[in-house]
GUKOL-634233 format. One record per residue (C-alpha): residue number from 1; residue in three letters; x, y, z. Coordinates in Angstrom, 2 decimals. Layout:
<recs>
num, residu, u, v, w
NUM, ALA, X, Y, Z
...
</recs>
This chain:
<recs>
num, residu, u, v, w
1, UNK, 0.00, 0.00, 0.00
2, UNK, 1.26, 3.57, -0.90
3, UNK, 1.80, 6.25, 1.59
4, UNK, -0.72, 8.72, -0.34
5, UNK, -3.13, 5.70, 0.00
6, UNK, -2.88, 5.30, 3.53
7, UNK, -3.22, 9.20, 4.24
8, UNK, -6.88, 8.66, 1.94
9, UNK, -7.61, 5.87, 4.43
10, UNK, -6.63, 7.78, 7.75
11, UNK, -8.38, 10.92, 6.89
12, UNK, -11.80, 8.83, 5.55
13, UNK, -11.41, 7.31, 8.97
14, UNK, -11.23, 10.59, 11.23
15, UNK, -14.58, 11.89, 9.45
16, UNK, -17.18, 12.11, 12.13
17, UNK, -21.12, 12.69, 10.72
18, UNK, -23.35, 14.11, 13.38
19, UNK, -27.00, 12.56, 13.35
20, UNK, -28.82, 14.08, 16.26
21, UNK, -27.23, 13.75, 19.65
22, UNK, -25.42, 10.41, 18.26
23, UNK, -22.01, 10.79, 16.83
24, UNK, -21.46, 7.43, 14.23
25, UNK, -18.17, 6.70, 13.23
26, UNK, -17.75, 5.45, 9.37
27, UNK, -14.36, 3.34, 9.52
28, UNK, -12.75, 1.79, 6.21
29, UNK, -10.25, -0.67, 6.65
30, UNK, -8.25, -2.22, 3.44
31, UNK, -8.62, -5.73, 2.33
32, UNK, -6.96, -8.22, 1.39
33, UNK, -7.13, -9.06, -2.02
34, UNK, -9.18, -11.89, -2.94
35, UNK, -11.08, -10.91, 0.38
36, UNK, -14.87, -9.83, 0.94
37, UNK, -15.55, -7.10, 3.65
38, UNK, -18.85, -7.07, 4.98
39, UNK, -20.10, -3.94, 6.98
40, UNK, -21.76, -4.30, 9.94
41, UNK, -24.68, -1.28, 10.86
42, UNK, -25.95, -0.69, 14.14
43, UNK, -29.03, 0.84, 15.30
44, UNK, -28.62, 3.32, 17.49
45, UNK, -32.78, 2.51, 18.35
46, UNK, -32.80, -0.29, 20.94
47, UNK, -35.82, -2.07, 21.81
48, UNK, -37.13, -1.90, 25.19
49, UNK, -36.76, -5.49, 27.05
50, UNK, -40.80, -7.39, 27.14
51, UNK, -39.04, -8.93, 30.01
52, UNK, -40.34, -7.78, 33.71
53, UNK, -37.80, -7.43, 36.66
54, UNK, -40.78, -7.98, 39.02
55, UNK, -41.92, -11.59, 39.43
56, UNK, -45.70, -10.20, 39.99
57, UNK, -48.63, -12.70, 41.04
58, UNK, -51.08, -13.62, 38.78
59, UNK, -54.24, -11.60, 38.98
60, UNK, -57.36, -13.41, 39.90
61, UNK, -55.48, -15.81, 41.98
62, UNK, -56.59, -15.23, 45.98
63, UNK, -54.38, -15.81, 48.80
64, UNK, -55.84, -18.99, 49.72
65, UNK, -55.14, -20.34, 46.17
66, UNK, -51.38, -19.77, 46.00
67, UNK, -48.25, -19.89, 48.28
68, UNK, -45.49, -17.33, 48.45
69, UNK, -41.73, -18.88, 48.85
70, UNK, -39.51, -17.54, 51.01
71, UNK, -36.26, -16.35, 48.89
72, UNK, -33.81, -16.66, 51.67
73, UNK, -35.14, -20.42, 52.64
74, UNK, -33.98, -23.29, 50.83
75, UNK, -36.62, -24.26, 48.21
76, UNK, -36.50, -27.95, 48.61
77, UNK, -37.27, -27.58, 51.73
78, UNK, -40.22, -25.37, 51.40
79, UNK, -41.33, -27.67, 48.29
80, UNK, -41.60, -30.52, 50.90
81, UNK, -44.06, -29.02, 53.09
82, UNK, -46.53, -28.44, 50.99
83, UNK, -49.22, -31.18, 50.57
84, UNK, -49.85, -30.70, 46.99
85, UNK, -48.69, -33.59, 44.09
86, UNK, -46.16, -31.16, 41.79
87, UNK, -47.86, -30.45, 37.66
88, UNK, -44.88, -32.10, 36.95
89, UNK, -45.65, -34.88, 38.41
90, UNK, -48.60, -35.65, 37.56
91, UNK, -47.80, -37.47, 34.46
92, UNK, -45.85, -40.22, 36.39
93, UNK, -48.88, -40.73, 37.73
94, UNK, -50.44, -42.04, 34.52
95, UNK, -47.40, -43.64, 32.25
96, UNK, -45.86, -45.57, 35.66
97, UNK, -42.61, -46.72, 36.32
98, UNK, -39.63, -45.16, 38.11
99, UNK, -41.56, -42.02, 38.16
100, UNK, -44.56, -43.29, 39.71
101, UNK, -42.59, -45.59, 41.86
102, UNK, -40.78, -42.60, 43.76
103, UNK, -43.89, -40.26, 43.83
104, UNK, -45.81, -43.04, 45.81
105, UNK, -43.15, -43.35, 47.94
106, UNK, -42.57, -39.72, 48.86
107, UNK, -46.37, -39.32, 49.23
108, UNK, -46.42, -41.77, 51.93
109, UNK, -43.43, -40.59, 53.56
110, UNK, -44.75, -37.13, 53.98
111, UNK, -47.57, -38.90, 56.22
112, UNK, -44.72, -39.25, 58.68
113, UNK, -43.45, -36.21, 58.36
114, UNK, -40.17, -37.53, 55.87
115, UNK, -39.10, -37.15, 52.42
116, UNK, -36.57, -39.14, 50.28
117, UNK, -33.16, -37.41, 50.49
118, UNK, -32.79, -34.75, 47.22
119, UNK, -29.83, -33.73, 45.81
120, UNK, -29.59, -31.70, 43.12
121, UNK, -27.85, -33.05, 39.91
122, UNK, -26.15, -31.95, 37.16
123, UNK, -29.11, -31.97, 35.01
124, UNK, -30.97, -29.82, 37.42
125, UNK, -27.91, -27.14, 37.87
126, UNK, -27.90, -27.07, 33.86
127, UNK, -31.74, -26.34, 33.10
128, UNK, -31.63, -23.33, 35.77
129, UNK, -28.66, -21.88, 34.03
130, UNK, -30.60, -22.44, 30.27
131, UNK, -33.83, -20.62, 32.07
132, UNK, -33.13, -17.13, 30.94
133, UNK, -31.66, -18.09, 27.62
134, UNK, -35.36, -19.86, 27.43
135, UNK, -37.31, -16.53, 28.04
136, UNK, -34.71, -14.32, 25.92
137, UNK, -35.26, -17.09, 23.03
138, UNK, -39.31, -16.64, 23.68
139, UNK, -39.59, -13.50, 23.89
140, UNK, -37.21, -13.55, 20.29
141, UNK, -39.64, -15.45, 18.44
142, UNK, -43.03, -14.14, 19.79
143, UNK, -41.72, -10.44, 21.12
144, UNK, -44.43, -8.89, 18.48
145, UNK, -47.11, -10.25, 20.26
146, UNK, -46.29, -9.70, 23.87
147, UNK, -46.86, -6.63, 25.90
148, UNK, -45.08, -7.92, 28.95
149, UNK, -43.80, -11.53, 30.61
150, UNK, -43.43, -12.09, 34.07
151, UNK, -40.89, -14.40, 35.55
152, UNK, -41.99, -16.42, 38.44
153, UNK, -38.97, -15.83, 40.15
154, UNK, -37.31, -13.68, 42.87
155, UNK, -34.09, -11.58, 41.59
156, UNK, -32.25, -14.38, 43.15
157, UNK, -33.43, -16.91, 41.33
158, UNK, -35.36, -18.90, 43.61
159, UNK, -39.25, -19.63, 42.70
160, UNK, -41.34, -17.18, 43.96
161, UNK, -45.02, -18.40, 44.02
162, UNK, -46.94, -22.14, 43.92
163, UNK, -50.50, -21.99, 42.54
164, UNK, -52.98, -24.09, 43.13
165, UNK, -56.55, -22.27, 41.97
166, UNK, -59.89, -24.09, 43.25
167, UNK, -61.76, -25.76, 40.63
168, UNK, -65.86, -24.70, 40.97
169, UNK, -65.88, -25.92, 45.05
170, UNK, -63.70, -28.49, 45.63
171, UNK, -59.71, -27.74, 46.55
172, UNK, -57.45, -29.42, 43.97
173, UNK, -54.90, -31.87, 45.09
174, UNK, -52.10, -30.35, 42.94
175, UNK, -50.04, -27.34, 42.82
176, UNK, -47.76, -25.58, 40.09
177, UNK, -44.83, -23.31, 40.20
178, UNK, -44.90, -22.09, 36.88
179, UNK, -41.77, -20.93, 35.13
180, UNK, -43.84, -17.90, 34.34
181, UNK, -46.94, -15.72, 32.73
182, UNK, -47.35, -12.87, 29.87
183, UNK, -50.28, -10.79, 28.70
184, UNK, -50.84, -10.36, 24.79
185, UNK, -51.18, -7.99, 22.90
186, UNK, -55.10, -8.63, 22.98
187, UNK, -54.92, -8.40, 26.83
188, UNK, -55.16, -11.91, 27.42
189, UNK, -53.07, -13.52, 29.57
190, UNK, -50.96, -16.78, 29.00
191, UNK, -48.71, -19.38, 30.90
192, UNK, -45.25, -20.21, 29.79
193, UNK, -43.17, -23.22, 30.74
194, UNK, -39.85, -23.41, 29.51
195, UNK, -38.38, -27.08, 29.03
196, UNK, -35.09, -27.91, 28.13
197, UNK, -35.20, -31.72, 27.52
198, UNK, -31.89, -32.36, 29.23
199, UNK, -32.75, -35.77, 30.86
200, UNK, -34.06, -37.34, 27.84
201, UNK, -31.85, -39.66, 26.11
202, UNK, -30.39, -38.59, 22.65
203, UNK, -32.09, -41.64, 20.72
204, UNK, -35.61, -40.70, 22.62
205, UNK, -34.60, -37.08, 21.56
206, UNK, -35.83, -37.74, 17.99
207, UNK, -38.62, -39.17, 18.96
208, UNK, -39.48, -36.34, 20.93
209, UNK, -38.81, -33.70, 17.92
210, UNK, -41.12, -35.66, 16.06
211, UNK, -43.90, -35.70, 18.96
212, UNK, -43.75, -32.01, 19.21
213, UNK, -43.89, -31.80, 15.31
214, UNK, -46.79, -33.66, 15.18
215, UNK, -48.63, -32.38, 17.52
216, UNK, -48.14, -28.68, 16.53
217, UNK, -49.71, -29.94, 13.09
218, UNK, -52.95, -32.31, 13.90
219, UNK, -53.21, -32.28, 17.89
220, UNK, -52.01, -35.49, 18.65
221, UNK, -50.34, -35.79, 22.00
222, UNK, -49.93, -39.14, 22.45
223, UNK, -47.37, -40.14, 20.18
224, UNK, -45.05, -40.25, 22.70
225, UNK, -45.54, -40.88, 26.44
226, UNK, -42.34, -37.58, 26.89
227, UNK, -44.97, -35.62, 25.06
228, UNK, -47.78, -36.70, 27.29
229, UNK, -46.10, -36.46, 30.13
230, UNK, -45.72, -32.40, 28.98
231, UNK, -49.21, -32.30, 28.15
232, UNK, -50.78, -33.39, 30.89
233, UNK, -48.59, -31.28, 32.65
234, UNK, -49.53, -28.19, 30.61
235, UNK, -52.98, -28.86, 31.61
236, UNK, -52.36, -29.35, 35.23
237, UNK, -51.01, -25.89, 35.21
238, UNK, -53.96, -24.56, 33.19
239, UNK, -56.19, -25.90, 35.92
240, UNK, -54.26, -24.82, 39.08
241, UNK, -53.94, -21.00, 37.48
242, UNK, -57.33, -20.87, 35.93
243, UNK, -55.71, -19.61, 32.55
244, UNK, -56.79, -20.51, 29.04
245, UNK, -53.69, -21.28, 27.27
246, UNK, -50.08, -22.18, 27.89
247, UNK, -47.20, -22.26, 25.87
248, UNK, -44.76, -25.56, 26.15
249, UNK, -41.30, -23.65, 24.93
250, UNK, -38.90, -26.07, 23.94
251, UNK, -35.34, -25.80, 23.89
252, UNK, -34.57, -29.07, 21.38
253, UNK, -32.19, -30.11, 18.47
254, UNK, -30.80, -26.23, 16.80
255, UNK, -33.88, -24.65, 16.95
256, UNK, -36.46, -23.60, 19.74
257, UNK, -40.00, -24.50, 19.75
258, UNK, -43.58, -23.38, 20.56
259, UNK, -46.64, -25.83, 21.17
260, UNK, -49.86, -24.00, 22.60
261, UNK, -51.77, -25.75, 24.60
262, UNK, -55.48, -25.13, 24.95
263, UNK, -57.31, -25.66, 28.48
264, UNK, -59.12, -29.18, 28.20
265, UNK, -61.44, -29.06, 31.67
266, UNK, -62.67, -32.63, 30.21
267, UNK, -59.10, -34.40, 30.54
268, UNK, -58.61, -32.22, 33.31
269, UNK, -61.16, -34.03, 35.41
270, UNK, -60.06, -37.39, 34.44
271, UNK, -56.61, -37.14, 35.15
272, UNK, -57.62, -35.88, 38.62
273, UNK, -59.57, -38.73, 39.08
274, UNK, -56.61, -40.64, 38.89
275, UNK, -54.52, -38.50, 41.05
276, UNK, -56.87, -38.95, 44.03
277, UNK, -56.82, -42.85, 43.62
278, UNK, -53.33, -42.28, 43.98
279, UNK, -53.35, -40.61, 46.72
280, UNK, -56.07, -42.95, 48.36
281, UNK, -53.83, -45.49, 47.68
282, UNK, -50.85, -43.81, 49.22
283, UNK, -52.89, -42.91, 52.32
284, UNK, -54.01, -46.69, 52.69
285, UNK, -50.20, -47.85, 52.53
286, UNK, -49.99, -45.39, 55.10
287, UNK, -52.21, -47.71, 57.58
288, UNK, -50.65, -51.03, 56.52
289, UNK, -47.30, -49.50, 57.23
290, UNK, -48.49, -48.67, 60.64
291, UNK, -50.20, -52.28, 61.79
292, UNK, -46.79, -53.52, 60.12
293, UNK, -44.75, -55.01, 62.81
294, UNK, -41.92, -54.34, 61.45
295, UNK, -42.68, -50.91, 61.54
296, UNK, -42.94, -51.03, 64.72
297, UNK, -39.75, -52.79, 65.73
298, UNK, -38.09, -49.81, 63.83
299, UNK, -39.98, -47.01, 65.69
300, UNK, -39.38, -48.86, 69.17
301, UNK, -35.50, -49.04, 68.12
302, UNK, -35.74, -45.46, 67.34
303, UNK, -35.54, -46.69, 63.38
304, UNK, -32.74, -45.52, 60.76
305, UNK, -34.71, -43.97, 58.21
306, UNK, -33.09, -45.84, 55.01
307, UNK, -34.39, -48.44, 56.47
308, UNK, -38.08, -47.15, 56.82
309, UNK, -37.62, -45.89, 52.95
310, UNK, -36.76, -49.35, 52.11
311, UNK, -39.62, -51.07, 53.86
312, UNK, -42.18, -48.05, 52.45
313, UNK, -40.67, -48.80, 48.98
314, UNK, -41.52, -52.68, 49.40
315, UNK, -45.44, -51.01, 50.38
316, UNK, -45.81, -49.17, 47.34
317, UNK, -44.28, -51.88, 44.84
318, UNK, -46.26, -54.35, 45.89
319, UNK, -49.88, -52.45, 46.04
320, UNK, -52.60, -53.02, 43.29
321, UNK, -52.23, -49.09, 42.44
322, UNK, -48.34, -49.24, 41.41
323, UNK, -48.78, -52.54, 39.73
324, UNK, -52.40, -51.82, 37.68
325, UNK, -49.77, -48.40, 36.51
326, UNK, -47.32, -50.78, 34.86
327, UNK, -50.01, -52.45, 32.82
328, UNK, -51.66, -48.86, 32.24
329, UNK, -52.97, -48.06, 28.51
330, UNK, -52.64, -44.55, 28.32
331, UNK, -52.80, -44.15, 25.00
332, UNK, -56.31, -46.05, 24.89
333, UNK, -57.19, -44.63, 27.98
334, UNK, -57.04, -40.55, 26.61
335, UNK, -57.26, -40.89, 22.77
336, UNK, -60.89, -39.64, 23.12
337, UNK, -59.53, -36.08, 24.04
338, UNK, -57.62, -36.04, 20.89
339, UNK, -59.29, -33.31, 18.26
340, UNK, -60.55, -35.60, 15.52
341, UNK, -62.83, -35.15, 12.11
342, UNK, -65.42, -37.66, 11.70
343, UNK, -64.90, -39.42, 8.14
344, UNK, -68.19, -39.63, 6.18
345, UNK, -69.08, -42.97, 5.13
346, UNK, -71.91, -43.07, 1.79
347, UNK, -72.69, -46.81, 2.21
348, UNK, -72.40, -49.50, 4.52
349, UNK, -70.78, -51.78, 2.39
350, UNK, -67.79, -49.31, 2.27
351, UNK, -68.04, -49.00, 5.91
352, UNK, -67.29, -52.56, 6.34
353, UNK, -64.51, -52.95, 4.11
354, UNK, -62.76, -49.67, 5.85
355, UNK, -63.23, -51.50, 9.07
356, UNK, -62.06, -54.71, 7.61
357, UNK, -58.29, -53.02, 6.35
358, UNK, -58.37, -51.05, 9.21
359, UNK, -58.56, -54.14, 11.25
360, UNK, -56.26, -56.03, 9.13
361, UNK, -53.77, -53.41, 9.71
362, UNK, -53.92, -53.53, 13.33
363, UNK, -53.34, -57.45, 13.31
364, UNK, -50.02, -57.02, 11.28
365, UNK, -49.04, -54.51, 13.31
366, UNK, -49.06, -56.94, 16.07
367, UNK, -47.71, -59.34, 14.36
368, UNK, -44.59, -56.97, 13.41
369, UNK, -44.12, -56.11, 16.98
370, UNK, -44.60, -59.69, 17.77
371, UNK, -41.50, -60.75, 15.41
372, UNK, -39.21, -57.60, 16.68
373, UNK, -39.63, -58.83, 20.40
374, UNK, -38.80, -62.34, 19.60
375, UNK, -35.95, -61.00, 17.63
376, UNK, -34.89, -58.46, 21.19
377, UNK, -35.24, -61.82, 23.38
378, UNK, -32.90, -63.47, 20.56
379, UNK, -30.00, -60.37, 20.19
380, UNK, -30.17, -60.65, 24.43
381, UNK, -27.73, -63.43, 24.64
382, UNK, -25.56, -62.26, 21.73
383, UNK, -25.50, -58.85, 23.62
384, UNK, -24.66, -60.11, 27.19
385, UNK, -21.74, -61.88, 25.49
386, UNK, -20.27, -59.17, 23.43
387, UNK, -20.18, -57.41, 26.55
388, UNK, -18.68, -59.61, 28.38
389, UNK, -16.06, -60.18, 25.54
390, UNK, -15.33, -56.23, 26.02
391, UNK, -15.11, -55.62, 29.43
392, UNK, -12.36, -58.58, 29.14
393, UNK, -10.23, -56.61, 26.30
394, UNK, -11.05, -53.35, 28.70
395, UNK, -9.40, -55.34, 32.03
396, UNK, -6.15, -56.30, 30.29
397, UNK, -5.96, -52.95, 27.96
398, UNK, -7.36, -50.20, 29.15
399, UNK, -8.03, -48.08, 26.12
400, UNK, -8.09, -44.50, 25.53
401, UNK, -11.61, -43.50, 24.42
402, UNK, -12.09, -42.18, 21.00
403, UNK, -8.54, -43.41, 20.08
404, UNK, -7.66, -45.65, 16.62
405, UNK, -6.08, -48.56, 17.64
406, UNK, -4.23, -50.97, 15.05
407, UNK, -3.41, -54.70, 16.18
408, UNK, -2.08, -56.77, 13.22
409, UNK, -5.25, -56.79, 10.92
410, UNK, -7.36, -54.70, 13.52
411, UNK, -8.53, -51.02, 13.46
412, UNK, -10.49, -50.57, 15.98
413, UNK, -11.84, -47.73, 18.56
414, UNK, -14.23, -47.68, 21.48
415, UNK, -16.57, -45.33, 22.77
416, UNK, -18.43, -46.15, 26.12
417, UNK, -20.93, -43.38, 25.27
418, UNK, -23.12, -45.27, 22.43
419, UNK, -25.87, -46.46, 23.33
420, UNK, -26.03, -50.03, 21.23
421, UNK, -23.26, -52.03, 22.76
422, UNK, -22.19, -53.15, 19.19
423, UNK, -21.31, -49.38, 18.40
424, UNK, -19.28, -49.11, 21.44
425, UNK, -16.30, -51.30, 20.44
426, UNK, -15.95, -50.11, 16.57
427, UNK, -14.00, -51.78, 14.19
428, UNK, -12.80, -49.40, 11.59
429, UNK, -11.81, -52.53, 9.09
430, UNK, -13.73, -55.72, 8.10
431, UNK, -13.15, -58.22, 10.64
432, UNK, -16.33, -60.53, 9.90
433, UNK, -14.03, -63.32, 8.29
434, UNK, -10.66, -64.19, 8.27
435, UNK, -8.30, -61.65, 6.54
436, UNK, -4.52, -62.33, 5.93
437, UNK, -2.95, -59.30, 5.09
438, UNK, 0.59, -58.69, 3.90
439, UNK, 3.43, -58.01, 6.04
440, UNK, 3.96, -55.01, 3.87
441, UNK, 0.57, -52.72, 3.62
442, UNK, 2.34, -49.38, 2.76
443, UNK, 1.85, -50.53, -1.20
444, UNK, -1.84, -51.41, -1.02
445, UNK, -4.38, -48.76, -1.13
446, UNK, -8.05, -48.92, -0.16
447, UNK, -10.99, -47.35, -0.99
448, UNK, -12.15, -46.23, 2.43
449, UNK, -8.68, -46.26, 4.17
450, UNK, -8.67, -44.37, 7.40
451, UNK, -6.26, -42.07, 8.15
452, UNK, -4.08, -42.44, 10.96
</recs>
């Protein structure tokens, strides 16, 4: 560059354009040749923030119907005093397993005043962190039509209130702390939940995408019981804040998004119905536990309480309520709250024959899954060995993970990460038959050689 160019460039540089009160800077900087430059323009105008400082309650809500948290008391603690089953865990009640399994058993120990021990994990410490990126990311996409959104949270951090609105009369037996609420642009007022999907497995993860896809075009929520689960726990929400809609925000795969859930009062009532069989249930282990002799031996010995969690977790296993959950259809059990068109049939004759296929498609259905769970009880074995034939390699060598290994004719890595055991010991190579290769391989080429 010349001299006389570089003066033209410094004094371009030093010119200053007033606009107003706001002094903008115009700088021009030489490329390389060969080299795009791209310009980058500011706005001086900056949008005020739809975000609220205040976590405010939600009008309409009495103080009877909600519970204020105390920022400077540990949460957990306060969470396990009040004697309401959680939105979020509702669902467990209704898809069973591990889920229902510790609900029952913390329901019952709260009848003696105890709770299972809580720590908070890594997935826990990860969604509180993604929170805020959650409402910034909401309030991205849908900013137009929000006036304001209210966190439910203290400056700290900490949840600030638990709601738990009467339906008509009766008290409801659950309670939501909602992530938080916004009113429209049409003065309506709306729920928000943020959820990050961090505990859900990367192959369920897919599944999941395509469960929120789905139901954000035809309604369907039961395509997948992660899905329900959300759903019903949308609608538990709905019901314990007296709102009309709320919005199930997902952060998932490299994109966020929106479903909108619409108050069902018809499911609502169902699912409630279940919920209070639960919790007669729970409060009838509750007496067994107390004729139980052992339970007494442990309260005369002044009893360790893993102990009494142990003998409370062989209650709940054991009772018709946990096991009837295992064996639960809930897809049969809620279809008839899915939106659906009736089709119009002319003539009865074609009515058969569409119930006829439609039959027929069912019964090879069955038969599919039939064939794929005799084929699972088959790979079992094969699995359990190929294990067993890796943790042996893994005793005597222990290998670097994600490292290329070469042994004679072998190129192989291993990842303990995947989730099919046959994809975590990868060999790089054919290795299904016997193959003699030369001393010599720096001569022979292959087509998909590996690098190394």
């Amino acid at each position: 560059m010349t001299n006389n160019n570089m003066n033209n460039v410094s004094e371009k540089n030093q010119n200053i354009k007033n606009n107003g009160d706001i002094k903008i800077m115009h700088v021009e900087q030489q490329s390389f040749i060969g080299c795009e430059v791209f310009e980058e323009k500011s706005s001086p105008v900056k949008e005020k923030s739809k975000l609220s400082k205040i976590g405010k309650k939600l009008p309409g809500i009495s103080s009877q119907e909600c519970f204020r948290f105390n920022r400077n008391i540990d949460f957990s603690l306060q969470r396990n005093k009040l004697d309401k089953y959680g939105a979020s865990e509702v669902g467990n009640v209704l898809i069973g397993g591990a889920g229902l399994k510790d609900l029952m058993i913390n329901r019952v120990l709260k009848y003696f005043g105890m709770s299972m021990p809580f720590e908070e994990n890594l997935y826990m410490l990860k969604g509180k962190e993604l929170e805020n990126l959650g409402f910034r990311e909401f309030v991205k996409a849908y900013g137009d039509d929000i006036v304001v959104l209210y966190k439910n949270k203290y400056a700290n951090g900490v949840d600030k209130y638990n709601y738990f609105k009467k339906m008509g009369v009766s008290e409801t037996l659950v309670g939501s702390t909602i992530d938080g609420w916004f009113i429209n642009i049409y003065g309506d007022l709306e729920l928000l939940e943020l959820l990050e999907l961090l505990e859900i497995k990367s192959s369920d993860s897919t599944y999941m995408s395509s469960a929120i896809e789905e139901y954000n075009k035809n309604g369907n929520f039961l395509s997948s019981k992660y899905f329900f689960k959300y759903y019903v726990q949308a609608q538990m929400q709905l019901a314990c804040t007296g709102l009309e809609y709320c919005n199930l925000f997902f952060l998932i795969d490299a994109a966020p998004v929106n479903c909108k859930i619409k108050r069902n009062d018809a499911l609502i009532s169902k699912v409630l119905e279940f919920v209070l069989k639960c919790e007669q249930e729970v409060f009838n282990l509750r007496n067994e536990i107390v004729k139980n002799d052992q339970f007494k031996l442990l309260r005369s010995n002044n009893h360790d309480n893993d102990a009494f969690i142990k003998l409370v977790e062989e209650f709940v296993v054991n009772s018709d309520f946990y096991q009837s959950g295992v064996e639960f259809d809930w897809v049969k059990e809620f279809v008839e709250y899915v939106e659906c068109i009736d089709l119009e049939i002319k003539t009865d004759d074609e009515a058969a024959n569409l119930e006829c296929n439609l039959i027929e498609i069912d019964n090879l259905k069955v038969e599919l899954n039939k064939i794929q769970n005799e084929n699972k009880k088959r790979e079992k074995p094969i699995k359990d060995l190929l294990k067993i034939k890796i943790d042996k390699i893994l005793e005597k060598y222990p290998l670097i993970v994600h490292t290329n290994y070469r042994f004679k004719e072998f190129v192989f890595n291993y990842d303990p990460k995947k989730r099919a055991i046959s994809d975590r010991f990868k060999g790089l190579l054919p290795t299904s038959s016997k193959v003699f290769l030369p001393r010599n391989m720096s001569n022979i080429a292959y087509a998909n050689s590996v690098p190394f």
